[in-house]
Every structure is written in structure tokens, then in C-alpha cells.
C-alpha positions, 0 to 999 in steps of 0.5 A: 477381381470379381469372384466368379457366381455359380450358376443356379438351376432356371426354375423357369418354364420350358414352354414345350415341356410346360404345355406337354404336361398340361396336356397330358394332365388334361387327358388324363383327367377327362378321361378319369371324368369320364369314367368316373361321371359316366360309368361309376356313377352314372346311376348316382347322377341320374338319379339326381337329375334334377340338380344339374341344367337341361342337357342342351345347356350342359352340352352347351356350357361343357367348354367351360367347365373344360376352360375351367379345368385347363386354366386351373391346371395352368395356374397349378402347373406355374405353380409347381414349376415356379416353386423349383419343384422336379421329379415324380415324389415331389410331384405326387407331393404337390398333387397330394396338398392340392387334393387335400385342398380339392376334396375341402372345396367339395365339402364346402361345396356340400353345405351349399348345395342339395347334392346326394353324397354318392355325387359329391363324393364322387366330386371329391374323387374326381378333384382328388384324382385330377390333382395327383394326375396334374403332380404326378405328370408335372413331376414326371415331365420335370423329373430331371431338373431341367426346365430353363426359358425356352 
């Protein structure tokens, strides 16, 4: 007689769960850029208006950058959810690591570029704060270990 398997949590995607934290995450973050870029540091960007594209082609790539911003979230959401990681502490974990990870990017990005330090370092908050709501979301969404293929 065969000895019966235990049956081992799904670490696979709940699509609906999934793409509810996605959302989430992603409103969240848009709204944090928007204030962050559009309020905190509007000064900061204007002033350094000579950095960035004309406005007609920055309204006009800005669905990019939006595309960009989702599929990393995706990326990262697969990630988290992949690895078997569940609830709030581990989520805020995750968006810890990849915060560390966001806020090196900008300092790289920062012997590359001429960019004021008021800009990227708003930069390295924007990054840090898109990845703690990307954990923190993921973590709540899946804080009671469910989440099979569905």
C-alpha cells in the first residue's frame, strides 16, 4: 500500500488576488509620484527643467514609463508570490530588500546623469516607497496563505 502524500500549500497565483495587488500597488505608487514629483519637489524639477524631454514628448512617452512601472510591479508580484511568501511582515520584508536594491539603482543612476541631488533623491524615495507599497500590498493580499491557481 502507498503511504498517503501530504498535501502542500499551492504557492501559485490566484489570478484575481494577483492582479487586485497589482492594482492596488500601482495606485498607490502613482499617487505617492504624484505628490512626491508634483507637490515636494515640484521646485526641485523645475528647476532643473533642462534635464528632462519637452512637455509634448513627456506627456507623450508618460505611458511608458506607466508600462514600465506595471511590469516591474508584475515581475516582482511573481516574485513574492513564487517564492511562498504570505502576509504583511513578509511583504513589508520583500518591499524592504527591493528598496535597498531601488535606492542602489538611483545612485548608479547618479554617476551617469547631471541630475540635482534634491531630484534623485527624491528619485530614491519615489523607488524606495513604490517597493514597500508593492510588499506591503502583496503581503496583505496574501496574508492567509492562500493563493493556488485559479
Amino acid at each position: 500500500m502507498k503511504p498517503r502524500e501530504e498535501k502542500k500549500p499551492s504557492i501559485g497565483v490566484h489570478r484575481k488576488r494577483f492582479a487586485l495587488a497589482l492594482v492596488v500597488a500601482f495606485v498607490l505608487a502613482t499617487l505617492f509620484d504624484i505628490v512626491l514629483n508634483g507637490v515636494v519637489l515640484r521646485s526641485a524639477f523645475e528647476a532643473g527643467a533642462r534635464y528632462w524631454r519637452p512637455p509634448d514628448e513627456l506627456n507623450r512617452l508618460a505611458p511608458l514609463g506607466w508600462l514600465s512601472m506595471l511590469l516591474m510591479f508584475l515581475f516582482f508580484g511573481l516574485l513574492f508570490v513564487r517564492a511562498g511568501l504570505r502576509g504583511v511582515r513578509q511583504g513589508l520584508e520583500f518591499g524592504s530588500w527591493l528598496a535597498l536594491a531601488s535606492v542602489a539603482g538611483v545612485a548608479g543612476m547618479a554617476t551617469l546623469v547631471p541630475w540635482p541631488r534634491e531630484i534623485l533623491a527624491g528619485m530614491a524615495v519615489q523607488q524606495a516607497g513604490n517597493a514597500l507599497l508593492l510588499g506591503v500590498s502583496l503581503g496583505w493580499l496574501y496574508r492567509d496563505g492562500t493563493g493556488g491557481l485559479r
